[in-house]
C-alpha positions as CSV (number, residue, x, y, z in Angstrom):
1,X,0.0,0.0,0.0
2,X,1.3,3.6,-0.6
3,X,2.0,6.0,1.9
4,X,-0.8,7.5,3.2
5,X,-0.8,11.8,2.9
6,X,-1.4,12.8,6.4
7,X,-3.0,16.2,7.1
8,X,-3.9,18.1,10.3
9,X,-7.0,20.4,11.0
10,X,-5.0,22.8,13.1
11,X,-8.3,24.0,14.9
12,X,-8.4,20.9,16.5
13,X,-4.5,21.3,18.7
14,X,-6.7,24.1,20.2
15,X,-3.6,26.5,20.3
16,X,-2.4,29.3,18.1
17,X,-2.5,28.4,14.9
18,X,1.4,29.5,13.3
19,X,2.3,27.5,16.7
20,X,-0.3,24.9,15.4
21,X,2.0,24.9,12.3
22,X,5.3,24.0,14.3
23,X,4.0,21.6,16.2
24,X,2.5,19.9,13.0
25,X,6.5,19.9,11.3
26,X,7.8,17.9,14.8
27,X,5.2,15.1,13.6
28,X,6.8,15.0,10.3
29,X,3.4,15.9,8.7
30,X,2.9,18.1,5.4
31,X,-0.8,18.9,5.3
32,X,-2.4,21.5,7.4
33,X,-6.0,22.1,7.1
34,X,-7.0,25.9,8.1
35,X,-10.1,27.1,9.6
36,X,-11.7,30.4,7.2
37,X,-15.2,30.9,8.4
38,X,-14.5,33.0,10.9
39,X,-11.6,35.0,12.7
40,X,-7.8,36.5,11.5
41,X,-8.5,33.9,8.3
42,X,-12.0,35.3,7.5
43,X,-12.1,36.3,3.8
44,X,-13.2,39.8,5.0
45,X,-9.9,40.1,7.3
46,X,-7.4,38.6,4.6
47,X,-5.6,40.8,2.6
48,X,-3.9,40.3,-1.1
49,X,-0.8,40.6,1.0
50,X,-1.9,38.7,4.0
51,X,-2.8,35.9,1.4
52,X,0.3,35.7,0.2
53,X,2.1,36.1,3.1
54,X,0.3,33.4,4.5
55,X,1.0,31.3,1.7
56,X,4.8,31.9,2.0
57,X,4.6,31.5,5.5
58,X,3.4,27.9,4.8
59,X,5.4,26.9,2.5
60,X,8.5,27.6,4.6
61,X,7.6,25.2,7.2
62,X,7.4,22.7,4.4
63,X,3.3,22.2,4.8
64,X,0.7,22.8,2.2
65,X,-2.6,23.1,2.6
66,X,-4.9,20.4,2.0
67,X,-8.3,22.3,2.4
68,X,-9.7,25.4,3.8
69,X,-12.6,25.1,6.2
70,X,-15.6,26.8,6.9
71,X,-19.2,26.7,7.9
72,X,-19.0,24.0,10.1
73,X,-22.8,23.5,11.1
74,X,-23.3,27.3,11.3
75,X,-25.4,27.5,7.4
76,X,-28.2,26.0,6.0
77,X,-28.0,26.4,2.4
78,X,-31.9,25.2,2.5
79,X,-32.6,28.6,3.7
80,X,-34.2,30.6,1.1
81,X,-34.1,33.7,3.1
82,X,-30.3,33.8,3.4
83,X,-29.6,32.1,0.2
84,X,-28.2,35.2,-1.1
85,X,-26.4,36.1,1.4
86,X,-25.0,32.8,2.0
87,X,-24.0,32.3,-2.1
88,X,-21.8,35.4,-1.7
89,X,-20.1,34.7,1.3
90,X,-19.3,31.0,-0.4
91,X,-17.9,32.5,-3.0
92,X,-15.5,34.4,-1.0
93,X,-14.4,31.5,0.4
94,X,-14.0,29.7,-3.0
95,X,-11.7,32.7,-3.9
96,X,-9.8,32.8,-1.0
97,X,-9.2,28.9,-1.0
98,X,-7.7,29.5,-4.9
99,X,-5.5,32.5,-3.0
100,X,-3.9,30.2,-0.6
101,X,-3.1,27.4,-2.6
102,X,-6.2,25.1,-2.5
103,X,-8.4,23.9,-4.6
104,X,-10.7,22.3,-1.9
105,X,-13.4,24.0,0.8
106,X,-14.7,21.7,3.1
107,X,-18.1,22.5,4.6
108,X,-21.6,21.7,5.8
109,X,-24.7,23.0,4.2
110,X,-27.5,22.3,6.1
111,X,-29.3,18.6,6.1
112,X,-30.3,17.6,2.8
113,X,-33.9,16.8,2.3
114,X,-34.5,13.1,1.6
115,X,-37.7,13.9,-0.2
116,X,-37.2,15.8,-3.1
117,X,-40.4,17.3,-3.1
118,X,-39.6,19.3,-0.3
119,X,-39.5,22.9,-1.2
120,X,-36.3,23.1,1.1
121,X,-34.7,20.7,-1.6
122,X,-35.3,23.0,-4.7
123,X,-33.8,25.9,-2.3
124,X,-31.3,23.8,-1.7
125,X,-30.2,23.4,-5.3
126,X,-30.6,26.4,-6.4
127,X,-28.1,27.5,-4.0
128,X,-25.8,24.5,-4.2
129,X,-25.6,24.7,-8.4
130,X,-24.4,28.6,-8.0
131,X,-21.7,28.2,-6.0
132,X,-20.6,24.7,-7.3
133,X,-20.6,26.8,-10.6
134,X,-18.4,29.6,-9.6
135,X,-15.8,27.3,-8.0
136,X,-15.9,24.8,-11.0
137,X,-14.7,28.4,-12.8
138,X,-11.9,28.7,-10.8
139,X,-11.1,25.7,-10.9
140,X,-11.9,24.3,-7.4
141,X,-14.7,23.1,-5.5
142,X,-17.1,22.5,-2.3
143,X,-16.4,19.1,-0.8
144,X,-19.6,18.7,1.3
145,X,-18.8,16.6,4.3
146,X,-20.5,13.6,4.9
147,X,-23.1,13.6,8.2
148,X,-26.6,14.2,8.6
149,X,-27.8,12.1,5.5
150,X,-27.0,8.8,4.2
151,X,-24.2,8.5,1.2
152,X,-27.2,8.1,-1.0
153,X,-28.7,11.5,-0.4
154,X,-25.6,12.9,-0.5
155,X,-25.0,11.3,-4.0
156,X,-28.6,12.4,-5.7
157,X,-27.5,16.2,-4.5
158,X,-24.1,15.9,-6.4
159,X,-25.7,13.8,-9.7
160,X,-28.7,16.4,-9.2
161,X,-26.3,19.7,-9.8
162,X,-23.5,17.9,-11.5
163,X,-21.0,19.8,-11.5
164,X,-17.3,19.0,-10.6
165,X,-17.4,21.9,-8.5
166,X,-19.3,20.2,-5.9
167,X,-17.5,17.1,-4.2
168,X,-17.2,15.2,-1.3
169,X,-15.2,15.6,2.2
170,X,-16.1,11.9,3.6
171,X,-16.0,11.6,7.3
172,X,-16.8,7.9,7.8
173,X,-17.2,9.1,12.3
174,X,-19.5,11.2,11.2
175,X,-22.1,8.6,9.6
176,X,-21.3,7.0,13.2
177,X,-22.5,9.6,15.1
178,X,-25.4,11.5,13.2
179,X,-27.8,8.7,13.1
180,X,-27.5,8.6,17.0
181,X,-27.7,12.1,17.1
182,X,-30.6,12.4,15.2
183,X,-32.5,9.1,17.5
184,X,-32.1,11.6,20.3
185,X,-33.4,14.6,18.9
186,X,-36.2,12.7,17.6
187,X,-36.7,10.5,20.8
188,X,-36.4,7.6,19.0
189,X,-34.1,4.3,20.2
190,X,-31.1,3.8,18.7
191,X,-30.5,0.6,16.2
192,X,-26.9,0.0,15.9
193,X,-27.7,-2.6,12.9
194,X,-30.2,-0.1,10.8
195,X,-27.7,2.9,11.6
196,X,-24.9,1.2,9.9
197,X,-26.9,-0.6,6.7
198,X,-28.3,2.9,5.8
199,X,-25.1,5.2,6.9
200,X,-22.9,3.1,5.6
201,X,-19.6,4.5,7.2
202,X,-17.0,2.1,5.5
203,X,-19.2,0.9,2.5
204,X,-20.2,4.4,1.7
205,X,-17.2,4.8,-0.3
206,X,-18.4,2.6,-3.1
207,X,-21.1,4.9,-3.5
208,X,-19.3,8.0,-3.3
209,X,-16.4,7.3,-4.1
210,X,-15.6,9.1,-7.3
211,X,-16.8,12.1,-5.6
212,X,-14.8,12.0,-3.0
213,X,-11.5,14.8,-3.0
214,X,-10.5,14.7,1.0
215,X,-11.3,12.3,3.9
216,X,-11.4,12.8,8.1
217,X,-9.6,10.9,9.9
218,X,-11.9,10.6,13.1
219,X,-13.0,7.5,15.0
220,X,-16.4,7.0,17.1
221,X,-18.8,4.6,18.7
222,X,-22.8,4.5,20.3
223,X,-22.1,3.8,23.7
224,X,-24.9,1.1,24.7
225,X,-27.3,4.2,26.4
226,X,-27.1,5.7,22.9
227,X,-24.8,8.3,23.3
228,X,-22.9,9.1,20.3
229,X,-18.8,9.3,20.9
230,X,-15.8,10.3,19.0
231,X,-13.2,8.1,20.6
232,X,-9.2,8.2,19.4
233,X,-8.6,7.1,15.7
234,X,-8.0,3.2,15.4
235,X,-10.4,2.9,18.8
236,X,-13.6,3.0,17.1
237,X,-16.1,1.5,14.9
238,X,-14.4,2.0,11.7
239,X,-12.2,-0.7,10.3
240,X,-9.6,1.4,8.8
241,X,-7.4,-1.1,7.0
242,X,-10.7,-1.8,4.6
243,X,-11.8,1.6,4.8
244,X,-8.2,2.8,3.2
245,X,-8.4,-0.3,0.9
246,X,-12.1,0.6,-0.7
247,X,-10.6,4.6,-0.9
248,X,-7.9,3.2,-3.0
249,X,-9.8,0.7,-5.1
250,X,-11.7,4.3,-6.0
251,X,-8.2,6.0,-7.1
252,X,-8.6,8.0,-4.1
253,X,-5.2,9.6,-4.0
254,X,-5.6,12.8,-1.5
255,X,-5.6,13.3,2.1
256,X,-6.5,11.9,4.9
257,X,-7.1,15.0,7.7
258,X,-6.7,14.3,11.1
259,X,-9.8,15.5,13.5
260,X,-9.9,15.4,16.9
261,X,-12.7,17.3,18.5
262,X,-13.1,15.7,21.7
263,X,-10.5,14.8,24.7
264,X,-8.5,16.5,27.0
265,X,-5.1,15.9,25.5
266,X,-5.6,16.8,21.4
267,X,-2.1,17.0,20.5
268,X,-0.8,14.1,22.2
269,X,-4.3,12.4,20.6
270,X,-3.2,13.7,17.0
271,X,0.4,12.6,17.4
272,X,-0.6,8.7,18.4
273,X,-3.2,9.3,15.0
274,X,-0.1,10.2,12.8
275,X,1.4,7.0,14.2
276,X,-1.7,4.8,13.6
277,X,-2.3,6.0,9.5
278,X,1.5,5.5,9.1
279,X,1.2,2.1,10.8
280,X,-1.8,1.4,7.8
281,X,0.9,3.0,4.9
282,X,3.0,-0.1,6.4
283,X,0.7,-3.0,6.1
């Protein structure tokens, strides 16, 4: 098997993030992952010259970025009344991703309807095919991360718009966690076996998997109460060896960005992560 490219979201070491930088070079790691929604990186806040600045700045540590993020829960792209709003701000995203060296914005947009009669679904197209548009001329695109829908409705929204400016950011925790999250919000009971056959964590890459530009590297269980839990990488429910394999088998070439949301110790949790995906390069 190759050698796996390792990345770092540099949110998640909860400390500055040019000290984030450094401490991603002592872990021998090239790809950084920066946070843009919000903040010093904010599209508003960034200069031409603090853009390429930034860049440079990068480069010299020997990283490269291998995605931007932004709206991580905080837009609904089914909104109609903000859809205006929202477009633009996307596209200043899109352009600031192309200024730092990235083709590739990683984001959530709301929860796709599973019933395309829902007006929220037309909304949600509307919205989606504008700004897919505008980053396919700029030759980049949104990778919509995986989460609150099956693969499948994932799938239909990319086929629906289809263009290569929309893609996919596949977090295989994440279709772990959200149908647990959603039994709770809905006061329903939790069924491990029906979560998995219609989230499909690992197998979701078959259907996906052309789609698919960058990957999490996140771990998580449903505790027997219900509760949904990101535990360390390699600790969870996913069977990494296969799930690399099946990436692969889809020419899936890109990078696999650590994530570590949860715990008390993040860096010390990322570092034994950067062991673990080398240890799958090896086998």
């Amino acid at each position: 098997m190759s050698i796996l490219k390792i990345s770092v979201m540099l949110a998640c070491l909860r400390m500055d993030p040019y000290e984030g930088m450094k401490e991603v070079t002592k872990m021998g790691v090239k790809g950084i992952c920066l946070s843009v929604g919000s903040g010093r990186f904010a599209p508003d806040n960034m200069t031409p010259k603090d853009r390429r600045n930034l860049v440079e700045h990068i480069h010299s540590l020997g990283l490269e970025l291998s995605s931007v993020s932004a709206w991580g829960g905080q837009v609904d792209l089914c909104d109609a009344d903000k859809g205006e709003e929202n477009v633009a701000w996307a596209k200043k995203i899109i352009d600031l991703a192309v200024d730092l060296g990235t083709p590739i914005w990683q984001a959530h947009i709301g929860v796709i309807p599973r019933e395309t009669t829902n007006p929220r679904w037309e909304t949600l197209v509307r919205n989606v095919s504008e700004i897919a548009s505008y980053a396919e001329s700029r030759d980049a695109c949104l990778a919509v991360e995986t989460g609150p829908e099956p693969p499948s409705i994932l799938k239909r929204l990319i086929e629906t718009v289809g263009s290569p400016g929309l893609r996919v950011n596949y977090d295989p925790a994440n279709l772990i966690l959200w149908p647990a999250i959603l039994a709770r919000i809905f006061k329903k009971p939790y069924d491990k076996e029906k979560a998995l056959k219609e989230f499909m964590p690992v197998d979701g890459v078959k259907m996906l998997g052309k789609y698919i530009v960058h990957t999490h590297a996140k771990d998580a269980i449903v505790e027997e109460n219900g509760r949904p839990k990101e535990v360390p990488l390699g600790e969870g429910w996913i069977d990494w060896p296969r799930y690399v394999r099946l990436l692969r088998e889809e020419g899936f070439e890109g990078y696999f960005a650590i994530e570590r949301e949860t715990g008390d110790n993040p860096v010390e949790d990322i570092r034994k992560a950067v062991s673990f995906l080398r240890s799958l390069s090896a086998e």
